[in-house]
N, C-alpha and C positions, 0 to 999 in steps of 0.2 A: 333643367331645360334652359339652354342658350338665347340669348337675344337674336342670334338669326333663325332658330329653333321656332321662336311667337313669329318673328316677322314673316316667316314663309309661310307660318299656320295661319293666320290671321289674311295673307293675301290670295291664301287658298280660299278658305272660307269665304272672301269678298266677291272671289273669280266664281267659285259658284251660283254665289245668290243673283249675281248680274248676269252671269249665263240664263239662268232660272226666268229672272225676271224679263231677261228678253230686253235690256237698256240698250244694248248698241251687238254688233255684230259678231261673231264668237272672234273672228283672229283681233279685233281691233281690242276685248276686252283680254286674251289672251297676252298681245304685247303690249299693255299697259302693264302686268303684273311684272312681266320681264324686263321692263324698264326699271320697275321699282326696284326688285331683284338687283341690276345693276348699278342704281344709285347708292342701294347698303352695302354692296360689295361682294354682295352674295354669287353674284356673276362676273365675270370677265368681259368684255365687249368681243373678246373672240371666242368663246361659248357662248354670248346671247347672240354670236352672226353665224353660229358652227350648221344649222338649222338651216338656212334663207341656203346654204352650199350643199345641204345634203343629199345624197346621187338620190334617193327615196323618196323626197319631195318632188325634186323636179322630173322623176320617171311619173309622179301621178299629174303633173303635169301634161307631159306629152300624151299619155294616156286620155286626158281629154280631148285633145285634138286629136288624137288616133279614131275615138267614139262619135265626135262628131263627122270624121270623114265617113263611116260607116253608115251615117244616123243619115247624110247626106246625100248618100252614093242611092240611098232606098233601099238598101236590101235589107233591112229589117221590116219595112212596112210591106213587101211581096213576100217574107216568110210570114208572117200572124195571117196574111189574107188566104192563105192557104191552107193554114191551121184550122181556121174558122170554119165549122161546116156551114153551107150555102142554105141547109134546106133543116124541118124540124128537129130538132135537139133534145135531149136532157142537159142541164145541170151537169150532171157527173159524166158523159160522154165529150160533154165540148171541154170539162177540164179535164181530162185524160189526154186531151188532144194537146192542150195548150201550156198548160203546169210544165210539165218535164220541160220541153223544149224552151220555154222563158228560162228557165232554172239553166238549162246548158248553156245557153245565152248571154247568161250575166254573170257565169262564170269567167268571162273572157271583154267584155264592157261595162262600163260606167255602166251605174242600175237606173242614173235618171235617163238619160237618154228613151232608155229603153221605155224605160214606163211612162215618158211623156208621149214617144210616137205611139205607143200598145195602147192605153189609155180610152182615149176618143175613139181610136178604129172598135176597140172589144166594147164601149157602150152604146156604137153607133150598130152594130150589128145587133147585141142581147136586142136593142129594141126592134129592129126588124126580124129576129123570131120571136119575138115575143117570152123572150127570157129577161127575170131581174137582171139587171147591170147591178146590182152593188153587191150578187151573189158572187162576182169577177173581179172585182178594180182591189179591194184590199188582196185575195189570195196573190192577184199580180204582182201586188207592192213585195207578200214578204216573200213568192218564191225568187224573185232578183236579189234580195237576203238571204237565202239559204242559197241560192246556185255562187254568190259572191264571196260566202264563206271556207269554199273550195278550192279555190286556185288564190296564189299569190296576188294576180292582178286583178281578181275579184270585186275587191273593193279598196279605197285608199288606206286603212283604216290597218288592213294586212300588209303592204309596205312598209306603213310606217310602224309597226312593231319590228320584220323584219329589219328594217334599220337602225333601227335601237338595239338589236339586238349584234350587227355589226359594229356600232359603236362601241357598245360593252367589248367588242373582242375576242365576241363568239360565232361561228357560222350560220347563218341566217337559215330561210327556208326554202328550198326548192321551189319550183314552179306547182309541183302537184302534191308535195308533200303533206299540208293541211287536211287534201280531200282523205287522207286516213280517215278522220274523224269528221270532216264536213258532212261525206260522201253519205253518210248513217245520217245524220241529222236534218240533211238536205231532204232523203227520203222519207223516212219518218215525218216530219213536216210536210211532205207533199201528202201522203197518207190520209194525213191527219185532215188536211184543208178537204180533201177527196170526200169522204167521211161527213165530216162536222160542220163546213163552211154552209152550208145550203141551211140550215137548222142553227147555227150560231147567229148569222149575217140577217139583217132585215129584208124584206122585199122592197121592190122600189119607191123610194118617194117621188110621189110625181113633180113633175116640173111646173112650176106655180106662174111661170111667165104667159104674160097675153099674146095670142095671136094678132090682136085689134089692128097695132102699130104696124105689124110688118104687112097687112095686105095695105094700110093707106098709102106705103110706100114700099112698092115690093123690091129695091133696091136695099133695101137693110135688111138684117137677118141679124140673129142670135149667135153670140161667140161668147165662149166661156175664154175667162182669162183668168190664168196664176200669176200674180202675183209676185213679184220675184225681188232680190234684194236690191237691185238698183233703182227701185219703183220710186220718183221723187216724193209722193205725195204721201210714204209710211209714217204715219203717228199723226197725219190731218184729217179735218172732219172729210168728209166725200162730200159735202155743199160749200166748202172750204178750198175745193182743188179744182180748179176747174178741168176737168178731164177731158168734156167733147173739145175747149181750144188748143190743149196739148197731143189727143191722139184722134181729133176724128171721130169718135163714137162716145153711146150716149150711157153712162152707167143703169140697168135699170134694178138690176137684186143685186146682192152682196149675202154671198154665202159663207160660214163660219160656224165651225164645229158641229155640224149638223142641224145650223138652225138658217132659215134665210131671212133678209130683211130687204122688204121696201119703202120701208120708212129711212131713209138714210140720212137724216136731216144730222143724228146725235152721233151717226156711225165713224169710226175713225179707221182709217186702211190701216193692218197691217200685214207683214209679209206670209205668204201661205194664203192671203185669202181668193177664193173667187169670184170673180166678178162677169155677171152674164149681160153681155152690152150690147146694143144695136148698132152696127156698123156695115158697114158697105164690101166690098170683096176687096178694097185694097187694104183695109186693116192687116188683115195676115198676110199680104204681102211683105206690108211697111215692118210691121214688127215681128214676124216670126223667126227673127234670127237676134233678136234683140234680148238682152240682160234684164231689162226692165221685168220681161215675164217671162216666168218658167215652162209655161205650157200655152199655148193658143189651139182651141179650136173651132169650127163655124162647123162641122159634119160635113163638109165636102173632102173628097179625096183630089190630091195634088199629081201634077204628071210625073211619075218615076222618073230618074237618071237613066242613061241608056245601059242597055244589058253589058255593055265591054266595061263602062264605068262601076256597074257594081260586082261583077267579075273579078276587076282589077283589082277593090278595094277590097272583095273578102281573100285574095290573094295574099294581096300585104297582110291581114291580122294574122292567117295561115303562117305564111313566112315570118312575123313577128314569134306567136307560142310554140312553133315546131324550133325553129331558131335557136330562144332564151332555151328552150327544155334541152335540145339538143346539148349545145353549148355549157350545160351543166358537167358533163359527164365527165367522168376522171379521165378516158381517156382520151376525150376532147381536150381538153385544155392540156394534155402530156404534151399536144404536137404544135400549141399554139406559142409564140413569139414573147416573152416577159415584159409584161405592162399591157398586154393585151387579156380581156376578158371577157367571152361570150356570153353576156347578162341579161337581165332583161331590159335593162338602160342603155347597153349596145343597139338590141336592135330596135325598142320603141322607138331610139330615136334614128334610126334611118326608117323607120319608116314613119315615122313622122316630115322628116324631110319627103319621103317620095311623093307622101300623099300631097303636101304642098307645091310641089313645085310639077305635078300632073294635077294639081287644082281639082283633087277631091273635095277640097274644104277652100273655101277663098284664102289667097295668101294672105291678102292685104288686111281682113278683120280677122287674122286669127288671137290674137286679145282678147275677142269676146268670146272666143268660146271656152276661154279656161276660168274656172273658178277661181278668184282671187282671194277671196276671205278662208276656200278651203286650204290653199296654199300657206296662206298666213300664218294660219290654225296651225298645221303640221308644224312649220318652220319654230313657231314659238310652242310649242309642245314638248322640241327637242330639247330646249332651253328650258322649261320649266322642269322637266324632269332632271337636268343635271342640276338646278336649283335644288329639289328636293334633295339630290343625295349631298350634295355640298353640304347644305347645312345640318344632316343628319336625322334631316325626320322621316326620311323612309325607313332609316335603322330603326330611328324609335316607333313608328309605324308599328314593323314589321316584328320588333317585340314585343309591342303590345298584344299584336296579333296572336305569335306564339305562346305568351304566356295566359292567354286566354282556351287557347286550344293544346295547353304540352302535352296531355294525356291521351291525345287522339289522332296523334298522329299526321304527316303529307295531307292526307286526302281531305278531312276538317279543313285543311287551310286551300287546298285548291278548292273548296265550296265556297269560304267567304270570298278567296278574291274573285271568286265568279259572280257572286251577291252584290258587293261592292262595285266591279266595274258594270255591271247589268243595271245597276241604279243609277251609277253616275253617266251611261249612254241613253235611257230614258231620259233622262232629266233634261240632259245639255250633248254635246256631240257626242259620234262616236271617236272621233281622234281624239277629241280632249281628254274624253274617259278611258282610254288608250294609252298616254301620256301620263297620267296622273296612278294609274294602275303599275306600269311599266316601274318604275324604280321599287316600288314596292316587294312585284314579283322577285326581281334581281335582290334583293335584301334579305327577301325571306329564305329564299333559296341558296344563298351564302351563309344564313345563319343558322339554318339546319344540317349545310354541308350535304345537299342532293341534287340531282341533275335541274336545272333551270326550267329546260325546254317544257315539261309541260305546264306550266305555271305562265309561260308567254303562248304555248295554245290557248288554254282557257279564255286568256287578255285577246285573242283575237275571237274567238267564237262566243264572248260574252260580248263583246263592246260593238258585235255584229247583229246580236239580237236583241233588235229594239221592235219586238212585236205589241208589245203592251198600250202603248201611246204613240200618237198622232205628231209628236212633234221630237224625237229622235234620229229621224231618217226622213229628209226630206220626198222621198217617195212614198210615204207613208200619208204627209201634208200634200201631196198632189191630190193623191185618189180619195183624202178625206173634202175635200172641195169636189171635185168633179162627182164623185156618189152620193156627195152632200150626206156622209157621214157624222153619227156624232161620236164623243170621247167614247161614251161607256161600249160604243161599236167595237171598239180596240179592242177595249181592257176586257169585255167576253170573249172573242174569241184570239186574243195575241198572249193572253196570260198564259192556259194550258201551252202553248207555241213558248213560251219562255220556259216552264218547267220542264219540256220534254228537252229542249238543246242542254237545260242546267243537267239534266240528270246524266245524257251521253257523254256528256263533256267529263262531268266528274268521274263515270265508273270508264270510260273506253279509254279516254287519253292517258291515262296512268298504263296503261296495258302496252300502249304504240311507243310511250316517252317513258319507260319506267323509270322511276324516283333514282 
């Protein structure tokens, strides 16, 4: 074992437990290690920047602004209000309704978007018929997880494998190629939720806020707010920040893993949590486009964008997936020009141009609508992985691996690396555990001398399934606040939902990618 051999190991293990522990924000703990990495020489300064340029990052870039033109234009908040039936319900007839078509939905955007606008509207309705809302807000979260597991632009998570897997020097993945195997899992988990979710899931906790306040001043009303990573006041007491002089409104619960408090004298915010405050109708004016929180709602619906503006914008997504998919094809690209590539980088990013400059999405704040820490994350992901193989502990990894498994064959080892990255995306993200999985794949599968590809399946269909816990996938940390969820909510019914994707994954992919 090499001295860069302990140094990568040791800053692996560090980058964990501060993921874990939740110290600072994943990209910024991410390129601290890559920094280290680069001080012992383990790195290049043009491999720890090869990352911050790669066409894969910055397509889930645009990709965010693509979501929030769509998120903006309204035409997702007139599909769910259509979905919803108006009049009495079951349980199992309004998710027949609604399951599939989120699931197609998030095959093709961002899954928070989605599940911050769906959210509010699907609890604000169960309560007017008189259905639990929390029999709805988790199936929501993970079918935007299984419909994202489907297509390339899915989720970021499926990029950036894809591109690692260009980097290695081999052909990535098509546009719909995944849904081989998603397309089963996808189902089977809708199933499943169809089934079990109504007799897994609690009924509702009721809402523990007073009326008293809002009649003395019928100008204030009740808004739930997430939370979000820009939030000044994370890791201070809530009597500590003064909140009504920086936003207007007046903190009164603070909800957290399924438990609420209003004693907040000892309470300290952090990110994920929600907070139900009394504020006036310009709150979500002021901050509904802001970073600070991930989700605002007050239960009033907002005036839609006009019908040509959401026309045009599901136009452009249209002309984005038909486009890249098109643009695949062998005999597309036989007639096209050399140095030209019909990708999905091609055309996200003209249509990301169009949507800005017909001000689908404000020109001028588009910086806030892209995630910057998830960028970060991806960028140093890329760099940590060439870390690992630099210094050779994915080889030793990935012989350890095998000489724990020689007698049993590929598929033993496409179960642990499923095992592995499935633990390390509960735990801490799913790109991290993506990245860190990634060289592993590629070593095992040089060292057996078998085809790759389904071993970098698995790495997308495990590091996408973080049904088990609340803090894997940030759409899981929305609807655990807004249902006032708690943990063991999850781990009942997301555990079976993790065994049934383990099991497809192992016995289907080997069938579509054979060894």
């Amino acid at each position: 074992m090499t001295l860069e051999v302990i140094i990568v190991l040791v800053a692996l293990v560090a980058m964990l437990t501060a993921l874990i522990m939740d110290k600072m924000r994943p990209g910024m703990i991410l390129f601290s290690v890559v920094v280290i990495f680069l001080c012992t020489g383990i790195l290049s300064p043009k491999e720890m920047l090869e990352g911050f340029s790669n066409k894969g990052m910055i397509t889930v870039a645009m990709l965010f602004l693509v979501s929030e033109g769509i998120r903006q234009s309204g035409a997702l908040t007139q599909v769910i209000k259509k979905l919803l039936p108006q009049s009495q319900t079951t349980v199992f007839k309004a998710q027949a309704r609604m399951l599939p078509t989120i699931a197609f939905i998030s095959a093709f955007l961002n899954n928070t978007p989605v599940v911050v606008i769906f959210a509010p509207i699907i609890k604000r309705w169960a309560n007017y018929v008189k259905l639990p809302a929390t029999y709805f807000l988790i199936p929501l979260s993970y079918v935007t997880i299984l419909g994202g597991i489907c297509t390339l632009i899915g989720t970021s998570t499926n990029l950036v494998v894809h591109s690692m897997i260009q980097e290695a020097g081999m052909k990535g993945f098509s546009m719909f190629e995944l849904g081989k195997v998603g397309i089963f899992i996808a189902i089977a988990g809708i199933i499943y939720l169809f089934l079990f979710s109504s007799k897994l899931l609690p009924a509702d906790r009721p809402e523990t806020l007073s009326d008293e306040e809002e009649e003395n001043n019928p100008s204030l009303h009740p808004v739930e707010a997430v939370i979000g990573a820009r939030f000044p006041g994370i890791n201070k007491r809530v009597n500590d920040f003064d909140f009504k002089r920086h936003y207007g409104a007046e903190v009164k619960e603070l909800r957290r893993g399924g438990n609420t408090y209003k004693d907040l004298s000892e309470i300290r915010f952090r990110e994920g949590d929600t907070l139900i405050l009394l504020a006036d109708d310009s709150f979500v004016k002021t901050w509904g486009e802001s970073s600070v929180f991930i989700m605002l709602a007050n239960g009033k619906d907002y005036e839609p964008a006009g019908k040509k503006k959401r026309w045009f914008a599901l136009f452009l997504l249209l002309f984005m997936i038909i486009g890249a998919t098109i643009g695949e094809l062998p005999a597309i690209q036989k007639l096209l020009p050399e140095g030209i590539k019909l990708d999905m980088f091609f055309f996200v990013s003209i249509t990301t141009v169009i949507m800005a400059w017909t001000k689908i999405f404000p020109p001028r704040k588009y910086t806030k609508y892209i995630s910057w820490d998830i960028l970060i994350t991806i960028a140093c992901a890329f760099a940590i992985s060439k870390a690992m193989e630099n210094s050779g502990v994915a080889d030793l990894l990935a012989g350890y691996i095998i000489d724990l498994s020689r007698s049993h064959g590929p598929y033993i080892l496409l179960a642990v690396l499923f095992i592995i990255t499935n633990i390390f995306t509960e735990l801490i993200t799913n790109n991290a555990a993506a990245a860190l999985s990634f060289p592993l794949a590629l070593s095992l599968s040089q060292q057996l001398g078998v085809n790759p590809m389904p071993f970098f399946v698995v790495i997308c269909m495990a590091a996408s399934a973080s049904f088990s816990t609340p803090i894997g996938y940030q759409t899981n940390l929305i609807v655990q606040g807004i249902g006032n969820y708690k943990f063991t909510d999850f781990v009942r019914i997301g555990l079976p939902l993790n065994i049934i994707t383990f099991l497809i994954s192992v016995f289907v992919i080997p069938q579509i990618w054979p060894f």
